[in-house]
C-alpha positions in Angstrom: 23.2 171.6 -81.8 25.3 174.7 -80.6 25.3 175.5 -77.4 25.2 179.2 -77.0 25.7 182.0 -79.6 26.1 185.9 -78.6 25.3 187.5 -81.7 25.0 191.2 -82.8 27.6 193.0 -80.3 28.8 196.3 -81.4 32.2 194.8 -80.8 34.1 191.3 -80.3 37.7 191.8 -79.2 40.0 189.0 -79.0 43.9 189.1 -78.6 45.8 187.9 -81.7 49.1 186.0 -82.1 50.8 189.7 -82.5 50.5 192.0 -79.6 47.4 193.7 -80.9 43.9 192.8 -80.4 41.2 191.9 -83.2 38.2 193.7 -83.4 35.3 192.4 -84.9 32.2 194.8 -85.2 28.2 193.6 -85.6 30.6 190.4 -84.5 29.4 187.1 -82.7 30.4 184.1 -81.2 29.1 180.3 -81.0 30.1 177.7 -78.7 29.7 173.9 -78.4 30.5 171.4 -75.9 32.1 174.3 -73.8 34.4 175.2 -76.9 34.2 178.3 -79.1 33.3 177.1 -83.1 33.0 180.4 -84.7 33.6 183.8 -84.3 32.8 186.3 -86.5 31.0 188.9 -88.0 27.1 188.0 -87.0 25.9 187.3 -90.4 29.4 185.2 -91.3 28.0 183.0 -87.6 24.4 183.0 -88.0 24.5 181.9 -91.3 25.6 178.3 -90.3 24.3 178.5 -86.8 21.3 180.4 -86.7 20.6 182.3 -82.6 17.5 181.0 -83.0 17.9 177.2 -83.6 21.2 177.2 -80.3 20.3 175.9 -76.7 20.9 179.7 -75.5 21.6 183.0 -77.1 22.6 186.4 -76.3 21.9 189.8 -78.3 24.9 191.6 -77.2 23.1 194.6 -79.3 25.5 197.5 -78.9 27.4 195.8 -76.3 31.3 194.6 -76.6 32.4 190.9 -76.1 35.8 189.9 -74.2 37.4 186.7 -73.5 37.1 186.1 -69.9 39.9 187.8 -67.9 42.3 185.7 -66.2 43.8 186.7 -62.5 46.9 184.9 -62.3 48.3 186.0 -58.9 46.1 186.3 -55.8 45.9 185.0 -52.0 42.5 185.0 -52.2 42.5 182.1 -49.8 42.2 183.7 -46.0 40.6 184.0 -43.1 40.2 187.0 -40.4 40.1 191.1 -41.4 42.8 193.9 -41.4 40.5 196.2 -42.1 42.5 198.3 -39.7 45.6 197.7 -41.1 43.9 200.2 -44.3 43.8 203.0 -41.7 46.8 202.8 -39.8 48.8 202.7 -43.8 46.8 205.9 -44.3 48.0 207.4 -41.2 51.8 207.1 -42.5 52.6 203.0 -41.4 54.6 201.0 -43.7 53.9 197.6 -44.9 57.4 196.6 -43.3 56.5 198.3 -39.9 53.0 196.6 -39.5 54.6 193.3 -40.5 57.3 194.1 -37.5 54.6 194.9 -35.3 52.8 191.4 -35.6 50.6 192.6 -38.8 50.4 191.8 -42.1 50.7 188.4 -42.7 51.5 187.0 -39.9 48.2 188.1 -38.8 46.6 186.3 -41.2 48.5 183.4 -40.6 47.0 182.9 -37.2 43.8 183.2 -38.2 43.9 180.8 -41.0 45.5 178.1 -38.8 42.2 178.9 -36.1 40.0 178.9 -39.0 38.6 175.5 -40.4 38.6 173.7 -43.3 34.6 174.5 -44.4 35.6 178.1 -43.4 38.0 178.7 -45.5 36.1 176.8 -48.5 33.0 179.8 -47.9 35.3 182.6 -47.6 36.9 181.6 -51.1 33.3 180.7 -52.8 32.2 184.3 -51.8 35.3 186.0 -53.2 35.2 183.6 -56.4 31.5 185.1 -57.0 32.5 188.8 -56.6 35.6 187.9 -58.5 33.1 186.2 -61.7 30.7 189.1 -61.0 33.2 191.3 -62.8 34.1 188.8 -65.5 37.3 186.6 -63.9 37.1 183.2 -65.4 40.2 181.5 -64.2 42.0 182.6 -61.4 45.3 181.6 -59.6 45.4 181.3 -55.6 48.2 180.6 -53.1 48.3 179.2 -50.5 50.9 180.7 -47.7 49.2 181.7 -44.4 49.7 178.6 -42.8 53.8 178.4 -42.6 53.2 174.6 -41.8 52.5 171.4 -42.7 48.9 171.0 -41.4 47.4 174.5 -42.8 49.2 174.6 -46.0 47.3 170.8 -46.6 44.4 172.5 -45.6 44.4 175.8 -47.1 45.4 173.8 -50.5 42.7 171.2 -49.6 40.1 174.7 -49.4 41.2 175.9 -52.6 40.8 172.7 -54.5 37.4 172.1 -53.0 36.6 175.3 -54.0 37.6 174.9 -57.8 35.3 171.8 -57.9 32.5 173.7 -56.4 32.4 177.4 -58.7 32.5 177.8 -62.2 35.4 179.6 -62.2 38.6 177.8 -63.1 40.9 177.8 -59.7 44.3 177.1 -60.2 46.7 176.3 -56.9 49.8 177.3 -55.8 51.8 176.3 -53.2 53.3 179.4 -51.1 54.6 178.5 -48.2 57.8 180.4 -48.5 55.7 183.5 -47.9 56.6 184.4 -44.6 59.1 183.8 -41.8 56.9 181.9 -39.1 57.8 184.3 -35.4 60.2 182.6 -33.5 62.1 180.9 -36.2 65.1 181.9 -38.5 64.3 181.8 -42.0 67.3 179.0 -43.0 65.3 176.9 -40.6 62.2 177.8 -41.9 63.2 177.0 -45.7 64.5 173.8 -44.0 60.7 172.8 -43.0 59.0 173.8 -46.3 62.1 171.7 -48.7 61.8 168.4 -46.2 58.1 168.5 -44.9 55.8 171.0 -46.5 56.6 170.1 -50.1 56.8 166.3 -49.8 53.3 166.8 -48.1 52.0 169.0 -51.1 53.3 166.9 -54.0 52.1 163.8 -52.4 48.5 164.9 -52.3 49.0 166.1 -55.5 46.8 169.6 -54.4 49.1 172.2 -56.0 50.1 173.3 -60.3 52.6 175.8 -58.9 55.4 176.7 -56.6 55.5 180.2 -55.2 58.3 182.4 -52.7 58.6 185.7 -52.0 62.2 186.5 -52.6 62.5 190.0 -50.7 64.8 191.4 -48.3 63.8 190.8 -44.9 62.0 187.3 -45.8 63.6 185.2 -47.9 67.2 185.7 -49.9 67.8 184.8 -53.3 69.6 181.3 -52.5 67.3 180.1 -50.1 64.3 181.4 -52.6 66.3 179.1 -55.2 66.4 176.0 -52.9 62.9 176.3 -52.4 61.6 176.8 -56.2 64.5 174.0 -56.9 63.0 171.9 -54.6 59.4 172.3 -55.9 60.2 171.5 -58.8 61.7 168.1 -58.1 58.0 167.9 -57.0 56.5 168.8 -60.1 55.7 172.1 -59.5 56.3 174.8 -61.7 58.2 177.7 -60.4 56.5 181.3 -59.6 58.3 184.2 -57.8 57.6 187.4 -55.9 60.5 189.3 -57.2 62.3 193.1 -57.2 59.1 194.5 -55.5 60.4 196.9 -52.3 64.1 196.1 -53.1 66.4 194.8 -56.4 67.5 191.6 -54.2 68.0 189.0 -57.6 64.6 187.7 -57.6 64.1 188.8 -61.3 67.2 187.3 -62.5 67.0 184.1 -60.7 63.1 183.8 -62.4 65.2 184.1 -65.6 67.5 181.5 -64.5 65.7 178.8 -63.3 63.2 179.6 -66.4 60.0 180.2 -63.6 56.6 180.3 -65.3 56.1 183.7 -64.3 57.9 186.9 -62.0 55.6 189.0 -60.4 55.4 192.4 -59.0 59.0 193.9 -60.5 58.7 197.4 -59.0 62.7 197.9 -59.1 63.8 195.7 -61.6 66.2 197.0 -64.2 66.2 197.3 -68.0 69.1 194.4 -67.7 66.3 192.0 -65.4 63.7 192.9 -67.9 65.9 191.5 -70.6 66.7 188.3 -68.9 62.9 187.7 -68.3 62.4 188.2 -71.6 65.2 185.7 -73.3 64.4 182.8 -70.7 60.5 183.4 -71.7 59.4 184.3 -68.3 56.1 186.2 -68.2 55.9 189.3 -66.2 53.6 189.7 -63.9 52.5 193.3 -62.5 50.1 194.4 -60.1 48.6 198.0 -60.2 46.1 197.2 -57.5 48.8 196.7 -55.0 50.7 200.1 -56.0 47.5 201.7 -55.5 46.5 200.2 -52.1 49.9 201.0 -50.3 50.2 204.1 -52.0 53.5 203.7 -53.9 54.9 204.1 -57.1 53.7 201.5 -60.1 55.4 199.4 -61.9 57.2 200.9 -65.3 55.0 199.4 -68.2 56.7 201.2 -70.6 60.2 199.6 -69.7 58.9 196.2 -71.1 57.0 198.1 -73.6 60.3 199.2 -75.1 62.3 196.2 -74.8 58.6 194.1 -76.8 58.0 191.9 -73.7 54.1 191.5 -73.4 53.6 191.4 -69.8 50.3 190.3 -67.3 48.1 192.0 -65.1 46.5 191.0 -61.9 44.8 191.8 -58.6 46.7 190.3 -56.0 43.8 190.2 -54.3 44.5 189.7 -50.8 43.8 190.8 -47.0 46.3 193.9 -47.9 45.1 195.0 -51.5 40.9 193.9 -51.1 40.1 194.2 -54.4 38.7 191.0 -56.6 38.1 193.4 -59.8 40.2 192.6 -63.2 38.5 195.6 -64.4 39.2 197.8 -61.9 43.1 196.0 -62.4 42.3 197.3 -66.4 41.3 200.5 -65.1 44.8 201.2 -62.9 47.0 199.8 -65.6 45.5 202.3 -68.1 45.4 205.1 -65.5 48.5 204.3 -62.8 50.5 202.7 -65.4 49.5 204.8 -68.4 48.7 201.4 -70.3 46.9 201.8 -73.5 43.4 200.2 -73.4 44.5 197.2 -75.9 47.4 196.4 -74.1 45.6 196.6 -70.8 42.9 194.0 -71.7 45.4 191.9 -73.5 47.4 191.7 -70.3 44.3 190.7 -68.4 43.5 187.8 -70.7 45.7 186.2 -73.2 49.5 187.5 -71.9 47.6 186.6 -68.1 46.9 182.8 -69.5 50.9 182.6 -70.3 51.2 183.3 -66.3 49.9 180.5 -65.6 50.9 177.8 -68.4 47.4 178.2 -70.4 48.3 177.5 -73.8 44.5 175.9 -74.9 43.5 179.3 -76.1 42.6 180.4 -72.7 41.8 184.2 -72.6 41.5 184.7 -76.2 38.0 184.0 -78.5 39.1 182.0 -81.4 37.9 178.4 -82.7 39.1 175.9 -80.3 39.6 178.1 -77.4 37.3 177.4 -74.2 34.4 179.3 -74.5 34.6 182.0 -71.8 33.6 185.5 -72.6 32.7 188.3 -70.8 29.7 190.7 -72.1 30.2 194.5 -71.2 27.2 197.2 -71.6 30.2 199.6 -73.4 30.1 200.8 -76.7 33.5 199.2 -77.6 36.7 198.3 -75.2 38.3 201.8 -74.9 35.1 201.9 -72.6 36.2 199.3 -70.3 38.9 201.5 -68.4 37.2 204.5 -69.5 34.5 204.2 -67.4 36.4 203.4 -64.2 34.6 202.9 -60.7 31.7 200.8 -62.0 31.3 197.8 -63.1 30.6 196.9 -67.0 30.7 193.4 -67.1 27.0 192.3 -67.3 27.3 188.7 -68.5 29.5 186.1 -68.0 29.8 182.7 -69.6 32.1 179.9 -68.6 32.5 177.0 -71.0 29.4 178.1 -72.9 27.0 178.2 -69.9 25.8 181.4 -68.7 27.1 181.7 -65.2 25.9 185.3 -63.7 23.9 187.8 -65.4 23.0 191.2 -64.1 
C-alpha cells in the first residue's frame, strides 16, 4: 500500500538534470517505504494509487510542492548567546575587532567546553525543529567550538545523537581548524588538530566531512592544506571556508585538492570560479551571513556566466541566527538578485551536491527519498516573493508527515 500521496497542488516543482526546474501543475506525488514512486500530474498518480486507498494523504489544493531544502553549511551546534555581539556590529564593530577583543568565536568556544554533553544535544534538537518548521530536511553541522580533543568528541558526539533523535537528516563535520585557541600560535595549533583531534574523530567514526577556515588572520593556505590533507587520510571528505574577507588561495586550493564543496567566496575571482568549476567543486554561498554583518554578497551572476550551478545556505550560527532556507531563498533572490528557480534549485538539488547526496536528495523524482515541503503559495515565484513569513506549512520526511501548521 502507498504510503502517503499529496495530490491536487497547484504546482509540483522539482529540479531537473539541466539547470531548470520542472513544473508540474494539478501535480502530485506518492511515496512508499520512505521513497517517492510517482510524481505526476494528479490524475496520471491517482489513477494507479488512488489518495483514498494510501496510509495518509494530502490535498495540496492550490498549494505548491518542493523537495525538502537542504542546509549544507551551518554551526548550528553551540552553546551560550552573543546577542550583544548584534548590537555592538550595529554600532560600527567589525567581525575582526570583536574576535580581537575575545568575541566571536572564541566566545563560543568557552561556553561549549562549560556546556555538557545533554546540553548541547537540546540546544541542537530545538534549532533542528525551527530549522524543519520552515521545510529543511537534511542539514550539515560542524563542529569547531571546542579547539580540542575532549569538546570536539563531544560536540561531534551531540550532533550525532541528535541526527538519531530528529527527523531531520544531520550530517557531521569535523571543524576544528576553525579558530586559533588564545594563547597558542596557529602552526602549533594545526599541529594538535593533524596528530590528536583527527585520529580521535576518525577513530569514533563521528564525522562525513572535514572543514577549515582558510582566512587571513586564522589559518593560511598551507597549513589549511595539511589539515584537509590530513582529514582525508581519515576518510573525511574535504570542505573549505574560502575567499570570504580576503582572496588568500582558499578557492583554488578547494579546486586542487578536489574538496566536496568551497563556501562563502565573497572575493574570489572569475579565474577561482573557473577552477572550482573544472575540479567539480560545488560552490557554496551564504546570503544570510552578508546580510547579518552588513557587507556586500556574494556575485551570483559571476558563476551564472561562467554555467557553474552553485548552493545556498544559512550558516546558521551564534553570528548569523537565522535557521530559515526560505528566508536564505528570499536573500538570494533579493541580495543576490537570484532568480526564483535558481534560488530554490540552489537550496535543494545543487545544495545535495554540497554535501555528496547523489540518491536524489532535494529533487522529487521516482527513487528519490521522499521529502517535500508543502507551501500555502500559489506557485514558487511566491516562495521569495513573499519574504518575512513563513510558507512552508507541511513537511514530510521519508513519507511521514513530520510538522504541520
Amino acid at each position: 500500500m502507498t504510503d502517503l500521496v499529496v495530490h491536487d497542488a497547484a504546482q509540483v516543482v522539482t529540479p531537473t538534470d539541466g539547470s531548470e526546474l520542472e513544473t508540474i501543475r494539478d501535480g502530485a506525488v506518492a511515496i512508499e517505504d520512505g521513497a517517492v514512486v510517482a510524481v505526476g500530474p494528479t490524475d496520471e498518480v491517482a489513477r494507479e494509487r488512488p489518495p483514498e486507498n494510501a496510509t495518509a494523504a494530502i490535498d495540496a489544493s492550490g498549494k505548491t510542492v518542493l523537495p525538502g531544502f537542504v542546509d549544507p553549511h551551518t554551526h548550528a551546534s553551540f552553546a551560550g548567546d552573543r546577542a550583544d555581539e548584534f548590537s555592538a556590529k550595529l554600532r560600527g564593530a567589525t567581525y575582526q575587532e570583536i574576535l580581537a577583543e575575545g568575541g566571536g568565536i572564541l566566545r563560543t568556544v568557552r561556553a561549549v567546553r562549560e556546556a555538557t554533553r545533554d546540553g548541547l544535544v537540546q540546544n541542537l534538537l530545538q534549532q533542528l525543529d525551527v530549522m524543519l518548521a520552515s521545510g529543511t530536511t537534511t542539514v550539515e553541522v560542524k563542529s569547531g567550538y571546542g579547539l580540542d580533543v575532549e569538546t570536539e568528541v563531544k560536540m561531534l558526539e551531540a550532533i550525532a545523537e541528535a541526527n538519531d533523535r530528529h527527523p531531520i537528516d544531520v550530517v557531521a563535520t569535523f571543524m576544528g581548524a576553525h579558530a586559533v585557541p588564545e594563547d597558542m600560535e596557529a602552526d602549533a595549533y594545526v599541529d594538535r588538530v593533524v596528530e590528536e583531534q583527527l585520529p580521535a574523530i576518525a577513530e569514533r567514526g563521528l564525522a562525513e566531512f572535514c572543514d577549515v577556515f582558510c582566512e587571513a588572520g586564522v589559518f593560511s593556505v598551507e597549513q589549511s592544506r595539511r589539515v584537509l590533507e590530513a582529514g582525508r587520510e581519515h576518510g573525511l571528505k574535504p570542505k573549505i571556508h574560502a575567499d570570504e574577507f580576503e582572496r588568500l588561495g582558499g578557492a583554488q586550493l578547494a579546486a586542487e585538492i578536489g574538496a566536496t564543496s568551497a563556501d562563502h567566496l565573497l572575493q574570489s575571482t572569475t579565474e577561482d570560479i573557473s577552477a572550482l568549476g573544472e575540479a567539480n567543486v560545488t560552490p557554496v554561498l551564504l546570503p544570510g551571513t552578508a546580510f547579518s554583518l552588513a557587507t556586500d554578497y556574494a556575485d551570483a551572476s559571476a558563476f551564472e556566466a561562467a554555467d557553474i550551478p552553485v548552493a545556498i545556505a544559512t550558516d546558521f550560527n551564534p553570528n548569523c541566527y537565522s535557521q530559515s532556507m526560505e528566508f536564505a531563498i528570499e536573500l538570494a533572490c533579493n541580495g543576490m538578485r537570484m532568480s526564483p528557480a535558481s534560488a530554490i534549485r540552489s537550496a535543494t538539488a545543487t545544495a545535495a551536491e554540497a554535501l555528496d547526496r547523489t540518491d536524489g536528495t532535494g529533487t522529487l523524482q521516482v527513487d528519490s527519498p521522499g521529502d517535500l515541503v508543502v507551501a500555502g503559495v500559489p506557485d514558487y515565484e511566491h516562495l521569495p516573493y513573499n519574504f518575512g513569513v513563513r510558507n512552508v506549512e507541511t513537511v514530510v520526511k521519508g513519507g511521514e508527515v513530520v510538522h504541520r501548521d
